[in-house]
C-alpha positions as CSV (number, residue, x, y, z in Angstrom):
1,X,170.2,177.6,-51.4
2,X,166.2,178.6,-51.6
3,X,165.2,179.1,-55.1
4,X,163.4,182.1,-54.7
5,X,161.4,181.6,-58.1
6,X,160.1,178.3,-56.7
7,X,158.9,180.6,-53.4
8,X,156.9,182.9,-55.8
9,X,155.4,179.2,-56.9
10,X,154.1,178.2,-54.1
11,X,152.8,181.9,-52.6
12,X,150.3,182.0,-55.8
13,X,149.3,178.4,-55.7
14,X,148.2,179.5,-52.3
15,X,146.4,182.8,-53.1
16,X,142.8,182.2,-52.9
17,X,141.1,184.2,-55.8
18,X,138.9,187.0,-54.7
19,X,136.7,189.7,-56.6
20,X,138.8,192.9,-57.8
21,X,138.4,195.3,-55.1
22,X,135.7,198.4,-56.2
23,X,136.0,199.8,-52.8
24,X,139.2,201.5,-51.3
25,X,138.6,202.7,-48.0
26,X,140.9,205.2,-46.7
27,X,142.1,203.9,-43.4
28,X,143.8,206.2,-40.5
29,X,145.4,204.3,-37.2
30,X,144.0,205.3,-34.0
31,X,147.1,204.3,-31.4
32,X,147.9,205.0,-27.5
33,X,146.3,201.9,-26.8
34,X,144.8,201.8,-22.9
35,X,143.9,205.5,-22.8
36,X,141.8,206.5,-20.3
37,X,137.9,207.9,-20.3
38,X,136.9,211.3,-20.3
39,X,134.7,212.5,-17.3
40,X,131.9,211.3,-18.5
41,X,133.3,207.7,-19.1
42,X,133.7,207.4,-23.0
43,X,136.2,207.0,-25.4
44,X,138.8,204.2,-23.4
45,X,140.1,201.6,-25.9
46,X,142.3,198.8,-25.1
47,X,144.0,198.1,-28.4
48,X,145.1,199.9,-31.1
49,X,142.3,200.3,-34.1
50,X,142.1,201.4,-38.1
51,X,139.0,204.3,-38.7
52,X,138.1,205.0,-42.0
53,X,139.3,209.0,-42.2
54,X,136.0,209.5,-44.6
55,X,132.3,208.8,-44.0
56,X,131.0,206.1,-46.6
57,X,130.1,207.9,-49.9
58,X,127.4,207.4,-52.0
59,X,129.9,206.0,-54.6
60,X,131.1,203.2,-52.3
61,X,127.6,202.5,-51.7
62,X,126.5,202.2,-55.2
63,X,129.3,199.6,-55.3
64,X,128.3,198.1,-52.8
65,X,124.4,197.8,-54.4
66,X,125.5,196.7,-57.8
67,X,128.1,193.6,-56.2
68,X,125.4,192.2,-54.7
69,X,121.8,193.6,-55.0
70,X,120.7,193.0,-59.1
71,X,117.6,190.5,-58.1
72,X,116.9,191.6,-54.4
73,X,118.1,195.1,-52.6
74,X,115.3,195.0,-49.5
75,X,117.3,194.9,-47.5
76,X,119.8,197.6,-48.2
77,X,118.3,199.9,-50.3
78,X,116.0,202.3,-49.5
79,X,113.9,203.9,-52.1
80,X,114.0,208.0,-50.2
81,X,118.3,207.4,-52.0
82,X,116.6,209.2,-55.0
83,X,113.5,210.8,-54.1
84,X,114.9,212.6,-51.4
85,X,117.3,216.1,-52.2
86,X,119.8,214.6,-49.4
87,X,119.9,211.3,-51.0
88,X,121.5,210.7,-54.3
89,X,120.9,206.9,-55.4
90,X,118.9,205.5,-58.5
91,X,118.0,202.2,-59.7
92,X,116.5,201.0,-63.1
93,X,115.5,197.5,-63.9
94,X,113.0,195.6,-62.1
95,X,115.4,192.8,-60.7
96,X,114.7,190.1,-63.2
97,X,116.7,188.1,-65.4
98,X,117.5,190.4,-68.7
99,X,116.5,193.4,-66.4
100,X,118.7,193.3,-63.3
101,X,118.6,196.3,-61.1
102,X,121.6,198.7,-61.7
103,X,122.6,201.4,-59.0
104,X,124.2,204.8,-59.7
105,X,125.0,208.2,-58.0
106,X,121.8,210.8,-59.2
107,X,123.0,213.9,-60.8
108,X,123.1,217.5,-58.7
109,X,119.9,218.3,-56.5
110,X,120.0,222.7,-56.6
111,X,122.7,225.1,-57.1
112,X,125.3,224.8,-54.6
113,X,126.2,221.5,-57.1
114,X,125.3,222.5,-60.0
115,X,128.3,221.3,-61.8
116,X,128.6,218.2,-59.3
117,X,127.7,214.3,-59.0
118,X,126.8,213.2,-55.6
119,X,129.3,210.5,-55.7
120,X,131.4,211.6,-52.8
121,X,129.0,212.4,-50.6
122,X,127.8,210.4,-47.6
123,X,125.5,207.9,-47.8
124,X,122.1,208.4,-46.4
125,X,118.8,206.5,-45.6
126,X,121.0,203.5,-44.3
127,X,119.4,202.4,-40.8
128,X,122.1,199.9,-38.7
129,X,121.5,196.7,-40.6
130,X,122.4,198.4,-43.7
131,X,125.2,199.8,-42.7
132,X,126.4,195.9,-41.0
133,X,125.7,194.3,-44.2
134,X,128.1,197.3,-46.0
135,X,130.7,196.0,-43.0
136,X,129.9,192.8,-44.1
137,X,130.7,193.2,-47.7
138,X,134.1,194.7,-47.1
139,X,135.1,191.7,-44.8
140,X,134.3,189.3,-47.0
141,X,136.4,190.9,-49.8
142,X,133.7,192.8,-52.0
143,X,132.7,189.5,-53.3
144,X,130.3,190.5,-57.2
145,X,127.3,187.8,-57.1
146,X,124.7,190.0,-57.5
147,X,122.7,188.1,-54.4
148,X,122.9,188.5,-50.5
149,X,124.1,185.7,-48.9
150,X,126.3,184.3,-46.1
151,X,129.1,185.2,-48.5
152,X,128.3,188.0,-49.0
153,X,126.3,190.3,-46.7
154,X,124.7,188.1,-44.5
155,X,127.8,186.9,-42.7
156,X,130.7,188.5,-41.8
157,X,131.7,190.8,-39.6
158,X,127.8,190.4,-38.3
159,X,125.9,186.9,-38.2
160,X,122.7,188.8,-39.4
161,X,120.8,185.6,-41.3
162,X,118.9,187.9,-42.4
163,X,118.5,190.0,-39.3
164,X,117.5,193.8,-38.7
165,X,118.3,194.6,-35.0
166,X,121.4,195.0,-33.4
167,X,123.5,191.2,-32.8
168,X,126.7,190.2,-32.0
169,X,129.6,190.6,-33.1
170,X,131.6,187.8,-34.8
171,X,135.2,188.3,-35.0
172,X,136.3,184.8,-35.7
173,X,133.9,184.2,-38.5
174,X,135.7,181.5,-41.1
175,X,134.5,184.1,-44.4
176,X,136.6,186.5,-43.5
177,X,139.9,184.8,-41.9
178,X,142.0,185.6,-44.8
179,X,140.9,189.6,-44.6
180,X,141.1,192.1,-41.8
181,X,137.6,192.2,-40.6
182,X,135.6,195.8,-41.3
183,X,132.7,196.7,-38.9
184,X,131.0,199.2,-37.6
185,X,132.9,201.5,-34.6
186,X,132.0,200.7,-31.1
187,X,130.7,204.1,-29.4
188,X,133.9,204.3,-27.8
189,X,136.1,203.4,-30.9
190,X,134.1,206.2,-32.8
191,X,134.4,208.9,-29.6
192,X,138.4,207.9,-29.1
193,X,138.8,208.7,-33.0
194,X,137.2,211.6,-32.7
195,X,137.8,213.6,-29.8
196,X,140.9,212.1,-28.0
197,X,144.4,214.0,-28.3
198,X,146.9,211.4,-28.4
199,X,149.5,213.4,-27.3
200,X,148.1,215.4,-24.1
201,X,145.9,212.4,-23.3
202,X,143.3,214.5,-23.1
203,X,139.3,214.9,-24.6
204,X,138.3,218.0,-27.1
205,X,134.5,218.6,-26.9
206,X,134.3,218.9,-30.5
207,X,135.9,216.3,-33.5
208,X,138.1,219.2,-34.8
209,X,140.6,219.4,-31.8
210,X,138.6,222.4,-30.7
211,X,136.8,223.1,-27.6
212,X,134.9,225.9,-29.2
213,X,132.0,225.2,-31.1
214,X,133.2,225.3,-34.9
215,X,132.2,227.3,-37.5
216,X,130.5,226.2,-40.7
217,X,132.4,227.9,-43.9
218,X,133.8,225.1,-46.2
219,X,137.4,224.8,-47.1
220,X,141.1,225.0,-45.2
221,X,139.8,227.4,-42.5
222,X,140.2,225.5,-39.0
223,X,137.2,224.0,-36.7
224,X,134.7,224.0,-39.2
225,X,131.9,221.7,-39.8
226,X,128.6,220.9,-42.1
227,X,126.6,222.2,-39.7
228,X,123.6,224.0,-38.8
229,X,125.2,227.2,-37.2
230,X,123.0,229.7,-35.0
231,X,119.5,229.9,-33.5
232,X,116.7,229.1,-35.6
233,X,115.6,230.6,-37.7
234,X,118.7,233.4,-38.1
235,X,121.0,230.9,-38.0
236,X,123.0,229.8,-41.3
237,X,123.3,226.1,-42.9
238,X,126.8,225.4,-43.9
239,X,126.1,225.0,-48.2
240,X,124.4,227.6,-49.0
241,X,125.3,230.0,-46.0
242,X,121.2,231.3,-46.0
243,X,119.0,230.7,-43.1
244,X,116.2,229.6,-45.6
245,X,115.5,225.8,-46.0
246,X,115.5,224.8,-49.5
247,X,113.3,221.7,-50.3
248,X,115.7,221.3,-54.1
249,X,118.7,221.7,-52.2
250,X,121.3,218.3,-51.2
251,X,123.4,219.9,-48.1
252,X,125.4,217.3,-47.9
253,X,129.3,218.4,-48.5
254,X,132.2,216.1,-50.2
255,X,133.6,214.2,-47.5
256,X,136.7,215.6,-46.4
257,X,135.7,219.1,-47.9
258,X,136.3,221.0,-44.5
259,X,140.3,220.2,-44.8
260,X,141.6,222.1,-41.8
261,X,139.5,220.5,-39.5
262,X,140.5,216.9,-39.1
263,X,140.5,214.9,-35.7
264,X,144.0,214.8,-34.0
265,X,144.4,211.0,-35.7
266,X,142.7,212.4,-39.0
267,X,139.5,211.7,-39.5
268,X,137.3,214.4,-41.0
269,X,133.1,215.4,-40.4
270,X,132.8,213.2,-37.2
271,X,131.3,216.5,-36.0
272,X,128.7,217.2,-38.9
273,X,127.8,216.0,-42.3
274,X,126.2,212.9,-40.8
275,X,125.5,211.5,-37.7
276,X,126.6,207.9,-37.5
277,X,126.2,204.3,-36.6
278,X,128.2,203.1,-33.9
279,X,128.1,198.9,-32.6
280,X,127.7,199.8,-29.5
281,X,123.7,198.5,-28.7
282,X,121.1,201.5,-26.8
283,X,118.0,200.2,-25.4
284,X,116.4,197.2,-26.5
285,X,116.0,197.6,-30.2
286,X,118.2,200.3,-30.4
287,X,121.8,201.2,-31.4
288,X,124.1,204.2,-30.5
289,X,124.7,207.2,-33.2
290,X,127.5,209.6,-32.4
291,X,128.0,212.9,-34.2
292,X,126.7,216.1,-35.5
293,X,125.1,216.7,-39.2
294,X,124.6,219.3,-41.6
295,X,120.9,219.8,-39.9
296,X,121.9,220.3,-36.8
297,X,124.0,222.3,-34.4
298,X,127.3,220.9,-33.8
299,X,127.3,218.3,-31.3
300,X,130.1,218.4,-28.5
301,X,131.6,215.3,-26.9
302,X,128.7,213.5,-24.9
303,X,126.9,210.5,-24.4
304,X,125.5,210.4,-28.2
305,X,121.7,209.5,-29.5
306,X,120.3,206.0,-28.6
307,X,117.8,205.4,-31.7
308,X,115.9,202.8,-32.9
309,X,118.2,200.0,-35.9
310,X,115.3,200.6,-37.9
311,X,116.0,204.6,-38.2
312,X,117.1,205.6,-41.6
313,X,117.4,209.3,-42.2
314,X,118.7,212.5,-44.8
315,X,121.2,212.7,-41.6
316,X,122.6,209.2,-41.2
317,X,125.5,208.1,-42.2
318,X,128.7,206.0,-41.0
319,X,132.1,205.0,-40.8
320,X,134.1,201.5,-40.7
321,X,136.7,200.2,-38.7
322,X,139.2,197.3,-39.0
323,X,142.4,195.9,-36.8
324,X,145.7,197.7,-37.6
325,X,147.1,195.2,-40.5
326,X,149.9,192.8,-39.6
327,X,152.6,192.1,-41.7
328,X,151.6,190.0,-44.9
329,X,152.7,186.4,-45.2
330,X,154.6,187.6,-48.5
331,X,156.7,190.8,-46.5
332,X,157.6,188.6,-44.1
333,X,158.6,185.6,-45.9
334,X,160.3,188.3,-48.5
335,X,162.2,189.8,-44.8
336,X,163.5,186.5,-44.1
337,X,165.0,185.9,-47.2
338,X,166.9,189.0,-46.8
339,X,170.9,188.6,-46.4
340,X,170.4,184.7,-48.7
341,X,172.9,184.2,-51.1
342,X,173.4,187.8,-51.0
343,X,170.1,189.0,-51.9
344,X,168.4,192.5,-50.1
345,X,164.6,192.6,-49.8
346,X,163.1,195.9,-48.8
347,X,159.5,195.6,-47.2
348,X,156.8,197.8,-48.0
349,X,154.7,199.0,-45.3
350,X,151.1,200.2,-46.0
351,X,150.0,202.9,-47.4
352,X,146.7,204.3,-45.1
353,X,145.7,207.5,-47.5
């Protein structure tokens, strides 16, 4: 007989310790594996993938910043985060020891947020590199060092060593064997996600499962977006509804505030908000960013922007994705226990939202 006590044992001898998790990324499964490309040849993906359903906010970010950026941040944090009204990032200290830099979400910028944080937001000013170390982060397990390292943002996901441009990917990299791998969407991963309809196997032009170019009012109301809506300049931004640009204003919107306009597997703003980093490299130097933002009109399904890694704008954002989760060693040693000396093990599967 298997002394299920002693099983319990052995699982937590094995567990290797890892930093609490700060970041929970909300994860939707994008299936119908082997679907086919639209007309123009996008969006065909072999395998079944995870997206994240939200842009990353400025509150992951700033988690992000404070794990591993208290002595250096050059690399990941841009200094337009709190000078601009469409970033939303501060830092104090000056990075030494007894004055480490500390990160946190800036307080409302004009007064469509005037009883708001910023916190769940996107993040702006990120160019790719920033956004790959972010991918790197989450693979390794969120490690808190306060330093960039191999451990921590320099290796992952990405092998940047310090890189800025666009490199390869790594998928079998030994920091993040024990952890399903985060990175940054191919362009096809990002335009499957977005415009695909898994069940007419067909392409919408616009992230809303709409082929008419969506509206811009914020709440429940279907096919909307954070976007720019109209010809300059009569036409209407989506925040403040007024045709005038304010320089005070942040028109960013909550991720996920346009509710009734999700993608058919459930992501929300792929069509504005941001645009965002794909892993999918342009021209030399360059990287591919799909999607519409809050400055813009709405982008339809198409070939995307090819801009340079180094771009990092008040209209850049992104997204993660990850491999659909298999089974954990402890369901499926718990499963196989089931029906021994009598005893019933239910597994639990996991939770995505």
């Amino acid at each position: 007989m298997i002394c299920v006590a002693c099983v319990f044992t052995c699982l937590a001898s094995a567990v290797v310790p890892r930093d609490a998790a700060a970041v929970t990324m909300s994860m939707v499964t994008v299936g119908n594996p082997g679907n086919t490309a639209d007309t123009g040849g996008y969006g065909a993906v072999a395998t079944s993938y995870q997206i994240s359903k939200y842009e990353v906010t400025i509150g992951q970010y700033v988690e992000f910043l404070n794990a591993v950026a208290k002595t250096s941040s050059e690399t990941i944090f841009n200094t337009s985060y709190d000078a601009n009204q469409n970033g939303g990032i501060s830092r104090t200290g000056n990075g030494t020891t007894g004055d480490l830099y500390v990160y946190s979400a800036t307080g409302p910028r004009g007064t469509q947020y005037a009883a708001a944080t910023t916190a769940n937001r996107p993040v702006t000013f990120v160019n790719w590199s920033n956004a790959a170390r972010f991918a790197n982060w989450m693979a390794n397990g969120q490690p808190s060092t306060g330093v960039q390292a191999a451990s921590t943002t320099e290796n992952g996901a990405y092998n940047l060593s310090g890189a800025t441009g666009v490199v390869a990917l790594n998928l079998t990299n030994p920091n993040t064997s024990a952890a399903p791998i985060y990175a940054l969407p191919t362009s096809d991963q990002w335009y499957k996600a977005a415009y695909y309809n898994g069940s007419t196997g067909t392409y919408t032009d616009y992230a809303t499962q709409s082929d008419i170019a969506p509206g811009n009012a914020v709440g429940s109301t279907p096919n909307q977006a954070n976007v720019y809506v109209g010809t300059a300049p009569s036409g209407t931004y989506s925040l403040t509804q007024s045709s005038t640009l304010d320089s005070t204003q942040n028109y960013l919107t909550d991720v996920g505030s346009y509710s009734g306009s999700a993608s058919y597997y459930g992501t929300f703003d792929q069509t504005g908000n941001v645009s965002e980093w794909t892993s999918t490299a342009g021209s030399t130097g360059s990287a591919i960013l799909r999607g519409g933002a809050w400055n813009l009109n709405a982008f339809g399904a198409g070939a995307g922007l090819d801009i340079s890694v180094t771009t990092a704008n008040y209209d850049t954002g992104f997204r993660l994705v990850a491999p659909v989760p298999e089974p954990s060693t402890m369901g499926l040693l718990l499963a196989g226990l089931g029906g021994i000396g009598g005893w019933r093990w239910r597994r639990r599967q996991q939770r995505l939202e």
